[in-house]
LODRENBA-648374 format. One line per field, with one value per residue: residue number from 1; z, y, x of N, C-alpha, C, CB in turn. Coordinates in steps of 0.05 Angstrom, whole numbers, plus 5000, padded with zeros to 4 digits. Glycine has a CB too. Layout:
N
nr: NUM_...
n.zz: Z_...
n.yy: Y_...
n.xx: X_...
ca.zz: Z_...
ca.yy: Y_...
ca.xx: X_...
c.zz: Z_...
c.yy: Y_...
c.xx: X_...
cb.zz: Z_...
cb.yy: Y_...
cb.xx: X_...
***
This chain:
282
nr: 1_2_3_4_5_6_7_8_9_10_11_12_13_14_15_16_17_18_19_20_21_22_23_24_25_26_27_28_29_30_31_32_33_34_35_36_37_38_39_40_41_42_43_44_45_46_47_48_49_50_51_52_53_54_55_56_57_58_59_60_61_62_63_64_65_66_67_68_69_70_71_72_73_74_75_76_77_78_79_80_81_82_83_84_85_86_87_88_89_90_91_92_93_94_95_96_97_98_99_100_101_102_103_104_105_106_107_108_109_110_111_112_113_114_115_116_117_118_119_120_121_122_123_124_125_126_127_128_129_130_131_132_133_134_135_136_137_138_139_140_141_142_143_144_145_146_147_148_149_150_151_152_153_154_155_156_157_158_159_160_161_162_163_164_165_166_167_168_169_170_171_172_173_174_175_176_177_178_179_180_181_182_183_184_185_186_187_188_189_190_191_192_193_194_195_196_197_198_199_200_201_202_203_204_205_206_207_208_209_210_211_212_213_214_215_216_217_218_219_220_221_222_223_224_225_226_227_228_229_230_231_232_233_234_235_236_237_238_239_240_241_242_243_244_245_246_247_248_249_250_251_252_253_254_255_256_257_258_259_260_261_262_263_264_265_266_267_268_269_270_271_272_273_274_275_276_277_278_279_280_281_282
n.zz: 9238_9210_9207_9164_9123_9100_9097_9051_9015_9005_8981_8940_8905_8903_8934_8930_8873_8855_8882_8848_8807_8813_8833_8774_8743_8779_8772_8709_8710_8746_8719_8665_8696_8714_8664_8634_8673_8712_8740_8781_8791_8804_8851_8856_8807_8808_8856_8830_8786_8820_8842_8802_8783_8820_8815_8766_8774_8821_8773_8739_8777_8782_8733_8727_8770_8770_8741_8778_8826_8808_8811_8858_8873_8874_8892_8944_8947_8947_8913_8895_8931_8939_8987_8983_8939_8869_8847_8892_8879_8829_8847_8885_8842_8807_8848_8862_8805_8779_8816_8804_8753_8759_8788_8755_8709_8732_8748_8693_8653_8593_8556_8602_8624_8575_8567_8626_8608_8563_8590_8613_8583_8554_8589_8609_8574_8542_8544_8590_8576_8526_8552_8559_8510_8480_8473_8462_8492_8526_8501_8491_8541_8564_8539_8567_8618_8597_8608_8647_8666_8623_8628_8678_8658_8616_8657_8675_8635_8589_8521_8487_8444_8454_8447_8489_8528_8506_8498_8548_8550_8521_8543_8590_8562_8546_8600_8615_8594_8591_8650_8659_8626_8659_8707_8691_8671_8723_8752_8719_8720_8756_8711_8669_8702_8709_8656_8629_8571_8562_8560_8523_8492_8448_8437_8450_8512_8514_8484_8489_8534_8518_8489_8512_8550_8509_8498_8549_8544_8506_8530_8580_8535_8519_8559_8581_8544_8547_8594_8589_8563_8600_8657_8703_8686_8730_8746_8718_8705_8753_8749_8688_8685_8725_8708_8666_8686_8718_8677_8643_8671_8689_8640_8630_8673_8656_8607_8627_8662_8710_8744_8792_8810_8767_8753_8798_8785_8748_8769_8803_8764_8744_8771_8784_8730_8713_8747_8731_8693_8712_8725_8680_8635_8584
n.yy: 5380_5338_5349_5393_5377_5343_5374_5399_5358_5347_5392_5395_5350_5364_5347_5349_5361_5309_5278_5278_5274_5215_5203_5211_5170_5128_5127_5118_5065_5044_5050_5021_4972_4978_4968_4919_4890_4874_4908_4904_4918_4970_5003_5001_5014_5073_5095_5082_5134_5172_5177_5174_5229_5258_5250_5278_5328_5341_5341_5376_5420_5423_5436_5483_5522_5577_5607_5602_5630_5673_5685_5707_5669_5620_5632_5609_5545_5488_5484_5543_5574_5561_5516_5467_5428_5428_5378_5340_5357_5319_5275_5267_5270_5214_5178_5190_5177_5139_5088_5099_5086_5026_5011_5020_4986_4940_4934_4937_4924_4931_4969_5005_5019_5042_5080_5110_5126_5167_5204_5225_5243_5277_5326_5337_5335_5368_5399_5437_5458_5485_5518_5562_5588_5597_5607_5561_5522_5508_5472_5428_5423_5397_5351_5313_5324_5299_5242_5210_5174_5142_5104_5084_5053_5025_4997_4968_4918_4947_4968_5005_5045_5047_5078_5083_5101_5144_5182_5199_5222_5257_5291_5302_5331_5383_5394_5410_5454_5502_5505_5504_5557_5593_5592_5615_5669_5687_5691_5732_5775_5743_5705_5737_5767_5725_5707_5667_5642_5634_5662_5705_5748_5777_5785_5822_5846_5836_5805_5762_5739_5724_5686_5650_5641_5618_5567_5543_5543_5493_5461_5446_5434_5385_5360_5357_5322_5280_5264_5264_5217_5167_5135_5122_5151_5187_5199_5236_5271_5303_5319_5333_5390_5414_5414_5453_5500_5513_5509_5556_5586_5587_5593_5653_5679_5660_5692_5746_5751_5735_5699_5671_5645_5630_5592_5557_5535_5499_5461_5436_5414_5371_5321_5317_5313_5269_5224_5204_5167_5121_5092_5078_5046_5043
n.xx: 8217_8203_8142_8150_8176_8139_8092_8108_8125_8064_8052_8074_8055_8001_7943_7898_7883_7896_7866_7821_7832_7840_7782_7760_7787_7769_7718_7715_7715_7681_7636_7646_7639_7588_7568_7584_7608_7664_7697_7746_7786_7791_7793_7841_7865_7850_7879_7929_7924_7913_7972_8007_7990_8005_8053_8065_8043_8090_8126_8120_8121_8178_8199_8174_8193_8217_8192_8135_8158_8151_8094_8038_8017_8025_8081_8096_8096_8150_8188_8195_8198_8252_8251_8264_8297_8320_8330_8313_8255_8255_8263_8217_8183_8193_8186_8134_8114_8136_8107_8057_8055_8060_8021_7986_7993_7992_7934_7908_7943_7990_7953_7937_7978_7999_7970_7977_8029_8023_7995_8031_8075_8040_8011_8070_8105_8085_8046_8070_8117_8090_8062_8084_8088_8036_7974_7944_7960_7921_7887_7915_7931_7883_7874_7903_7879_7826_7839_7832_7787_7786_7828_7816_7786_7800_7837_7795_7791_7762_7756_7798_7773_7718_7647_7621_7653_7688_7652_7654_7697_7702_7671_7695_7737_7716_7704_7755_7780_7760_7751_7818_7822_7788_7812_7858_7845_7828_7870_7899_7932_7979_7993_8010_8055_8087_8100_8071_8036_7986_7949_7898_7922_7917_7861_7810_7780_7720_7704_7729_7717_7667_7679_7695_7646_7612_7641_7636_7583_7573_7603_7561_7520_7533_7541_7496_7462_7488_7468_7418_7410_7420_7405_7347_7272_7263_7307_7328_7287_7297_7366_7370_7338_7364_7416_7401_7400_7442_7484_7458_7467_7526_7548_7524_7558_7615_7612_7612_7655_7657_7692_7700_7646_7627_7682_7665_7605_7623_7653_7622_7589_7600_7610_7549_7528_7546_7539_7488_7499_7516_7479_7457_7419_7428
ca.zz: 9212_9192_9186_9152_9098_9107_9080_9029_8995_9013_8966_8910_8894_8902_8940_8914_8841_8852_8889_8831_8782_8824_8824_8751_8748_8788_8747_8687_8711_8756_8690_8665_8712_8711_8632_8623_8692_8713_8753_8797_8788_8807_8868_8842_8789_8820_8867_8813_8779_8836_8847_8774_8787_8845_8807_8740_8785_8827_8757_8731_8793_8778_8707_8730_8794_8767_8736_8799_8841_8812_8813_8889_8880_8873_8897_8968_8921_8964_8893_8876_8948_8954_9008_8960_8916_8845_8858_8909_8863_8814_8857_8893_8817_8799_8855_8856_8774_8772_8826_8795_8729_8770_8802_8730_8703_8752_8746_8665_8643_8574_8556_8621_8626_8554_8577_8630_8596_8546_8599_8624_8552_8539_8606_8623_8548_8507_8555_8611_8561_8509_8560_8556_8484_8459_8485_8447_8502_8543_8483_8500_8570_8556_8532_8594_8626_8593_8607_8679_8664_8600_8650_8695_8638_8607_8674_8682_8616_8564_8497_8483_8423_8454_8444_8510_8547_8479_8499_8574_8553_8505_8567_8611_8557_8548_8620_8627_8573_8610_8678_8656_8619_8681_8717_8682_8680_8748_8758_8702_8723_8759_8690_8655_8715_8700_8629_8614_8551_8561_8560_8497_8492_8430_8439_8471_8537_8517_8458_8503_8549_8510_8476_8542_8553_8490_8504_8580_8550_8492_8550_8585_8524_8507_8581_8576_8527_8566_8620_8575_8553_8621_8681_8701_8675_8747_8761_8690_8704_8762_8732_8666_8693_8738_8691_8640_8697_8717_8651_8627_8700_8685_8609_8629_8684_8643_8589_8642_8670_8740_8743_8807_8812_8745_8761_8824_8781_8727_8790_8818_8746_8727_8787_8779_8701_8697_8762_8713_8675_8734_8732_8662_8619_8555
ca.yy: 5373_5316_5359_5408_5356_5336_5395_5413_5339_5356_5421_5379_5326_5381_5328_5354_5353_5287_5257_5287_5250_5199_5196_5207_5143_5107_5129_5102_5036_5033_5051_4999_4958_4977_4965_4898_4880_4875_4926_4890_4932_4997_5022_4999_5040_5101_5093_5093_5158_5198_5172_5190_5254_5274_5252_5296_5357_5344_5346_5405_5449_5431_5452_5516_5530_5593_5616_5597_5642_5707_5686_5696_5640_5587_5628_5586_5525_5486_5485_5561_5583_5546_5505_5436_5428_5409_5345_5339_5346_5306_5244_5247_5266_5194_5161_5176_5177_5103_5078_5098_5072_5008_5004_5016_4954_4913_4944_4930_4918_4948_4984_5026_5026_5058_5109_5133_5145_5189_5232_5241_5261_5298_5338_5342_5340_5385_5423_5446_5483_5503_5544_5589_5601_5594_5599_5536_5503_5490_5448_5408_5403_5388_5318_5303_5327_5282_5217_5195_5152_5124_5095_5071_5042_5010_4983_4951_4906_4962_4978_5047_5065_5046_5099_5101_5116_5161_5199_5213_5231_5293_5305_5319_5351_5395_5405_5417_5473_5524_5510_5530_5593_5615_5594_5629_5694_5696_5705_5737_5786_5732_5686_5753_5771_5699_5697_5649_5660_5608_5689_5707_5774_5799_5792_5843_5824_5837_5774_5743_5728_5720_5662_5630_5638_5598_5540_5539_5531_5476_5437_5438_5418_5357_5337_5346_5302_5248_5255_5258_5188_5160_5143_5122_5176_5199_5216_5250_5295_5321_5326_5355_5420_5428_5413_5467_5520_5516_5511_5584_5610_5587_5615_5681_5680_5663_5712_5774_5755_5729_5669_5653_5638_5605_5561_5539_5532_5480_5437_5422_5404_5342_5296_5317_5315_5240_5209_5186_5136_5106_5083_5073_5011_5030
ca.xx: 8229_8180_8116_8161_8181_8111_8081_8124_8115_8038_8056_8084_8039_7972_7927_7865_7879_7907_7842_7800_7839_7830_7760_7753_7797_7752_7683_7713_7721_7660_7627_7658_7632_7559_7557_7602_7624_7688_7712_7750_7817_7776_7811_7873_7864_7846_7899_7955_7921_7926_8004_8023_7981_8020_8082_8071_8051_8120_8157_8117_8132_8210_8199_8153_8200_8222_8166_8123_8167_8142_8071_8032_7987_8059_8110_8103_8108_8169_8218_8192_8215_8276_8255_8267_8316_8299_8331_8290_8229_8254_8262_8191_8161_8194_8181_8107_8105_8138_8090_8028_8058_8067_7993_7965_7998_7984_7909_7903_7969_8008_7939_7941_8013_8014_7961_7993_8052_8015_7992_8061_8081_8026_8020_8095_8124_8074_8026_8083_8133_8077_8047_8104_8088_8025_7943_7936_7966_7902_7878_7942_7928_7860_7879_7909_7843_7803_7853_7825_7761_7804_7851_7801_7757_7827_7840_7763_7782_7751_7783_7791_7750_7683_7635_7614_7685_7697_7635_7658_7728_7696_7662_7722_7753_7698_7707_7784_7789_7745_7758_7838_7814_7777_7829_7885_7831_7818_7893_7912_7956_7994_8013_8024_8076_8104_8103_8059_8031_7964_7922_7887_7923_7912_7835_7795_7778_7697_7703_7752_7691_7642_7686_7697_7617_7601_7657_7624_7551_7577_7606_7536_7504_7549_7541_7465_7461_7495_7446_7386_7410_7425_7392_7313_7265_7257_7325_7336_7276_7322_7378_7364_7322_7382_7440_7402_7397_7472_7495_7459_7482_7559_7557_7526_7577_7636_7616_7613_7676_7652_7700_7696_7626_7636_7684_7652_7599_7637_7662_7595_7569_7606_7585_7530_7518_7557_7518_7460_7504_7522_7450_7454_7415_7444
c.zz: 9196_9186_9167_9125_9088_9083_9063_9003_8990_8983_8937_8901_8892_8910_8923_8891_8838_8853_8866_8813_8789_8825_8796_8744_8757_8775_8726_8685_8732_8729_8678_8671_8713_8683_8626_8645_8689_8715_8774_8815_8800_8820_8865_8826_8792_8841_8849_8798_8801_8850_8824_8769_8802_8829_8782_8755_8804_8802_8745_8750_8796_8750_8701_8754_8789_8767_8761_8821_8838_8811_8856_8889_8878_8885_8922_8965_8941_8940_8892_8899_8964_8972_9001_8940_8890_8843_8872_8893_8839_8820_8866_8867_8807_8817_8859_8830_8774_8792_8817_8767_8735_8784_8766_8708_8710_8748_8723_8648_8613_8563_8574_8629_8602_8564_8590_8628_8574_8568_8607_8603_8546_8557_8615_8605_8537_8523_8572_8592_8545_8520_8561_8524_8462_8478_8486_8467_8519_8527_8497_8522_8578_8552_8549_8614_8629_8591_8637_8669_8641_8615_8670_8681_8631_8631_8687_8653_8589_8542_8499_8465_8427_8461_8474_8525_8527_8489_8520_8563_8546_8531_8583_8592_8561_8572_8625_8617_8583_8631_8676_8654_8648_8703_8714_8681_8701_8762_8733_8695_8742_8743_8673_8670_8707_8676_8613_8593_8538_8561_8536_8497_8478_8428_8459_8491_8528_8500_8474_8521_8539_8495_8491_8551_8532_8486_8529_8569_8525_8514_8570_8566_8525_8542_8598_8563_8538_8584_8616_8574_8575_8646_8680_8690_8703_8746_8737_8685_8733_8752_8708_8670_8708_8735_8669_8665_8700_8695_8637_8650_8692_8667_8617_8647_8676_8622_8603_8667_8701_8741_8758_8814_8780_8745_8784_8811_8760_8746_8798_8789_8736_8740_8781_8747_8702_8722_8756_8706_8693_8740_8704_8642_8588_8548
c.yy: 5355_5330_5374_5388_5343_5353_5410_5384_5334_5380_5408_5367_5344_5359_5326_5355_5325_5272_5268_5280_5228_5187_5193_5176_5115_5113_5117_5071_5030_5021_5025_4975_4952_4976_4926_4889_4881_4894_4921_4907_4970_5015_5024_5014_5073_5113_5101_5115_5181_5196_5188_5221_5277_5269_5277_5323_5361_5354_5377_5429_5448_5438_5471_5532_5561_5612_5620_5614_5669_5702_5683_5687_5622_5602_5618_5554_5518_5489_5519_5581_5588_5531_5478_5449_5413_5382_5329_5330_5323_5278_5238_5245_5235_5171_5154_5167_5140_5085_5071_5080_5041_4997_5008_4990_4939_4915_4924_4930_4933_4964_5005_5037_5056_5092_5127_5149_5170_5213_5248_5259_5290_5331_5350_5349_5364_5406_5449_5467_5496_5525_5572_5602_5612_5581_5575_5514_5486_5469_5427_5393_5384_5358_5306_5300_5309_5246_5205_5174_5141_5104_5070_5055_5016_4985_4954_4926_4920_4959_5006_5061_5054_5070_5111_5114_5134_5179_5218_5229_5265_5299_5318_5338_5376_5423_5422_5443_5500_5523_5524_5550_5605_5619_5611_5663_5697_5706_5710_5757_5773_5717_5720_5762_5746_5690_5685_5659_5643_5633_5696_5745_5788_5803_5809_5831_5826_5806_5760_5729_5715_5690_5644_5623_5611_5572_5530_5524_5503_5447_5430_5424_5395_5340_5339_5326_5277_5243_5252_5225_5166_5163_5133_5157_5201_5221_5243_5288_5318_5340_5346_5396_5427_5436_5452_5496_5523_5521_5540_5597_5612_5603_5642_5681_5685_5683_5737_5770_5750_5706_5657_5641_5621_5583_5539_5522_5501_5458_5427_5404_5378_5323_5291_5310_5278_5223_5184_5162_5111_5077_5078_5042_5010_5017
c.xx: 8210_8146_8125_8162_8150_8095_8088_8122_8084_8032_8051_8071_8007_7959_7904_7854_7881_7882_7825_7807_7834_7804_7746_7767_7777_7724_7691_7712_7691_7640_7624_7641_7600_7552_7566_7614_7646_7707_7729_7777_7803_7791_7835_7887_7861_7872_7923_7951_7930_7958_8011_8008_8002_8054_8085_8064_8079_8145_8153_8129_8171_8215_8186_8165_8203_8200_8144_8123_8158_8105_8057_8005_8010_8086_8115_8107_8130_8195_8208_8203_8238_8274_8273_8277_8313_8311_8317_8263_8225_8254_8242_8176_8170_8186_8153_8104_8106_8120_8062_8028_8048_8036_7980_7965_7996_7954_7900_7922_7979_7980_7933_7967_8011_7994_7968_8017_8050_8013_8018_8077_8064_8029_8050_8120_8119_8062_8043_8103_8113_8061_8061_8104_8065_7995_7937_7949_7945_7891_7889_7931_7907_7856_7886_7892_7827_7809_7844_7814_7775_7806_7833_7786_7778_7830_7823_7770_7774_7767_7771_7779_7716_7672_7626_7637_7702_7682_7639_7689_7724_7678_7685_7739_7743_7699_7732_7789_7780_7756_7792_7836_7807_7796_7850_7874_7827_7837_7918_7938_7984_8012_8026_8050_8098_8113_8099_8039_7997_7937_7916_7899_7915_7883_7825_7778_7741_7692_7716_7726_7674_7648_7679_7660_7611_7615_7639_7593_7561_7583_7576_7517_7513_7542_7519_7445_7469_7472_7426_7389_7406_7404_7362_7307_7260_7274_7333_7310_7287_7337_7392_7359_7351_7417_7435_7399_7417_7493_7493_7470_7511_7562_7551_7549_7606_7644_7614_7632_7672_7674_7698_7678_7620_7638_7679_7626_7610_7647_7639_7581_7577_7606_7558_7515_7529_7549_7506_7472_7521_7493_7437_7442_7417_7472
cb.zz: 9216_9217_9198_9166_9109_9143_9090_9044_9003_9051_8972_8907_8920_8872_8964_8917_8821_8872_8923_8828_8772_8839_8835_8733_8770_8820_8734_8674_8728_8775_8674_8679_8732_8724_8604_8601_8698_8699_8759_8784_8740_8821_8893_8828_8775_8837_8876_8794_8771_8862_8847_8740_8802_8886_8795_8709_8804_8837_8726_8728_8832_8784_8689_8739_8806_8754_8717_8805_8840_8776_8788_8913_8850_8825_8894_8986_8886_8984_8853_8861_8953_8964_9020_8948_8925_8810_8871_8922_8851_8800_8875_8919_8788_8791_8870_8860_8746_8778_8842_8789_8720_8788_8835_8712_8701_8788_8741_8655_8641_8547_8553_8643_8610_8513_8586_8642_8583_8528_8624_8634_8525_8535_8619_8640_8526_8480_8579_8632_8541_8493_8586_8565_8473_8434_8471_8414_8512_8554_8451_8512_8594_8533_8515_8603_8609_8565_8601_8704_8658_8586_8674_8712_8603_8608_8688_8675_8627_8568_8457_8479_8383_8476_8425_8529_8559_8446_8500_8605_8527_8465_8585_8627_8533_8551_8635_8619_8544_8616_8696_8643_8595_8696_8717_8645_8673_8762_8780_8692_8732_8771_8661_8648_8746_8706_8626_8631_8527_8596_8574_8496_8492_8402_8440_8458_8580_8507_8422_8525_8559_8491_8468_8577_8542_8466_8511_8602_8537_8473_8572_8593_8501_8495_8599_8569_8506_8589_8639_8536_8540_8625_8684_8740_8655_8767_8773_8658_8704_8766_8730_8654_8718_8757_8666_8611_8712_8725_8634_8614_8740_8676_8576_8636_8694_8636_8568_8653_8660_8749_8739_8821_8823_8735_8759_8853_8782_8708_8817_8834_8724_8713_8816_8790_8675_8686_8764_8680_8644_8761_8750_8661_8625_8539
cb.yy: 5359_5283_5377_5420_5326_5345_5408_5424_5314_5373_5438_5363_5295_5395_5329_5373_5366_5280_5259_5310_5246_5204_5209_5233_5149_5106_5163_5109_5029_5054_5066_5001_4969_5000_4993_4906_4860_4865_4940_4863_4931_4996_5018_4980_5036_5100_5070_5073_5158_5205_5138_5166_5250_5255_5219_5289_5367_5313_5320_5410_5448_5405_5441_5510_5514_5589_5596_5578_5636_5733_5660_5720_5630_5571_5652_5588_5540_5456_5460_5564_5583_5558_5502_5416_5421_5421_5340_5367_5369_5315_5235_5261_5292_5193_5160_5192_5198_5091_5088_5132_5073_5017_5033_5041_4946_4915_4976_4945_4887_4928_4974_5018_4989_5040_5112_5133_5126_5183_5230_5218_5239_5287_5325_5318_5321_5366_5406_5420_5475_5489_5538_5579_5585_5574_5609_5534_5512_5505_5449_5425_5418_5401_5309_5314_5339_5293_5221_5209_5164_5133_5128_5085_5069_5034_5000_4981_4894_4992_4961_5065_5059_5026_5093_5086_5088_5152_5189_5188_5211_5297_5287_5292_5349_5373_5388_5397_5467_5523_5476_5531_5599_5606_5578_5616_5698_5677_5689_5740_5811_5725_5655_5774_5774_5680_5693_5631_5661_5580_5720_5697_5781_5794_5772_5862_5838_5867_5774_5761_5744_5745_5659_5655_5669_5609_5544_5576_5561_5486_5446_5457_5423_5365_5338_5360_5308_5250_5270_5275_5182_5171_5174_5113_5169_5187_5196_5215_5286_5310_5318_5341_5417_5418_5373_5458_5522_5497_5490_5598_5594_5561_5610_5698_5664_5643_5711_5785_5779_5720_5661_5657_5662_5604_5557_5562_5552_5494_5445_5454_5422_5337_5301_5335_5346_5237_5222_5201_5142_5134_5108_5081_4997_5051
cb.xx: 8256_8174_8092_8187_8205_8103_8076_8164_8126_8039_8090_8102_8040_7959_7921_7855_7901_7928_7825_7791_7865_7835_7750_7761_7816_7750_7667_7733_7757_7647_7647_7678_7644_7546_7583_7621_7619_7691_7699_7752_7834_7751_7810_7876_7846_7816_7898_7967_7894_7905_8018_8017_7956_8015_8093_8050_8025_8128_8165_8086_8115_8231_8194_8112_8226_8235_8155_8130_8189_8156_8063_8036_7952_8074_8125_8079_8120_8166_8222_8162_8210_8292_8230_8237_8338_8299_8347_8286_8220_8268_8278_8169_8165_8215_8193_8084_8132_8173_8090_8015_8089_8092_7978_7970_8011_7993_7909_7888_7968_8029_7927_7929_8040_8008_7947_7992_8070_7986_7973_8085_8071_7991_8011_8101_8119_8045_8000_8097_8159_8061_8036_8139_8102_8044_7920_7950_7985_7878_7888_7972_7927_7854_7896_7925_7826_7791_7887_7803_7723_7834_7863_7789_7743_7858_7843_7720_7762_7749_7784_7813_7760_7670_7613_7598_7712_7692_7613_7661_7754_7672_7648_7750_7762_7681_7703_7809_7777_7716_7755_7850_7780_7749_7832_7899_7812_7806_7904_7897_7948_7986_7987_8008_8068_8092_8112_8048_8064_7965_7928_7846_7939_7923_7823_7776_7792_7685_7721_7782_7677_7631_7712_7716_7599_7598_7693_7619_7515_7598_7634_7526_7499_7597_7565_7456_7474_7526_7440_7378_7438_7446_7394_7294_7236_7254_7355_7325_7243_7338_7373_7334_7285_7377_7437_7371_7382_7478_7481_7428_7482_7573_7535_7501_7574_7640_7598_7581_7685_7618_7720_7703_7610_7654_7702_7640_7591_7662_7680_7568_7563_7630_7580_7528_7538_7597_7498_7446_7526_7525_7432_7471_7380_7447
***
């Protein structure tokens, strides 16, 4: 019974998205840290991202249960198979959501508080039903995307319109907007079985690519440019050469409809591309 419950709250919370908000969490605030000191709140911070992570994917999969159920990439999902009852989901999505709330205030207080209540809005208000209506929703989610390193930056002391934790954010968005597309193309006859409506239908799948190609190589530029800036000149002559080789591999990739080698490609590039300013003396 207890791994059973185990692995079904395992289900809910997606670990692995969670720790990868998590870590973006904690880069904004190291960041932080290596510009203006005072990262002190770091793990703290990272910590309550991947709580309120695991809480807003608990509430999404009780407001996608249905939906979820005809797709077979979620219909083992514990609300999409009946195992958990959306009560169920709705009490661990509050009890992680209000925790993480609860570690982000304590972190950096009504500045991280208010953030992560946006994401919960944005993610759980705007992105989670609009996907049932309208492509335009990855934009949406997109914003939620690019809310980790905020959070963690917020939490370090930052304010939020400094250019540099402005610069990373259009990075992650950059990032988030593609990696869905390829995502939602790679199983596209699963959201079309489901109904989600986040597929570019009326475009022909040859432009449909080729779009996704030229978003894929924009996000390599924008987060070539970071790395040009960043970093000794050693590590930058790394880097660079190997940011600009991944970057035309992903775009042709994404524009000839490979996704999975795509988006394997788009996960490896943003450790790697945001590293440098780790090591940053601007």
């Amino acid at each position: 019974m207890i791994p059973d419950r185990f692995s079904n709250v395992s289900s809910l919370i997606r670990p692995r998205v969670s720790l990868a908000v998590a870590a973006g969490s904690l880069f904004g605030a190291l960041y932080h840290g290596h510009l203006y000191g005072g990262s002190d709140h770091a793990w703290t911070a990272a910590a309550g991202a991947f709580l309120l992570c695991a809480g807003c994917s608990a509430l999404n999969q009780v407001q996608e249960r249905e939906r979820d159920a005809r797709m077979e990439r979620t219909r083992t999902r514990p609300l999409a198979s009946g195992r958990m009852k959306p009560a169920g989901g709705v009490l661990w999505a509050g009890l992680f959501g209000l925790a993480g709330l609860a570690l982000f205030f304590w972190a950096g207080g009504w500045p991280t508080l208010l953030a992560g209540l946006g994401v919960v809005a944005v993610y759980n208000g705007l992105y989670t039903p609009l996907k049932r209506v309208s492509p335009m929703a990855l934009l949406a989610g997109g914003v939620a995307g690019a809310a980790p390193p905020l959070t963690g930056w917020l939490a370090a002391g930052g304010r939020l319109l400094e250019p540099h934790i402005l610069g990373v954010a259009v990075i992650f968005y950059l990032w988030q907007v593609p990696h869905f597309w390829l995502l939602a193309e790679k199983h596209r006859e699963d959201y079309a079985r489901a109904g989600f409506a986040v597929l570019h239908v009326g475009l022909s799948p040859v432009f449909r690519a080729r779009l996704m190609g030229v978003w894929v190589a924009a996000y390599f530029v924008g987060l070539g440019c970071f790395a040009g800036m960043a970093g000794p000149a050693s590590l930058r002559c790394i880097v660079l050469p190997a940011l600009l080789l991944a970057g035309g591999t992903a775009a042709w990739l994404a524009a000839t409809n490979r996704h999975r080698p795509a988006l394997a490609a788009m996960h490896l590039s943003l450790p790697l591309g945001l590293a440098p300013l780790l090591f940053s003396t601007i």
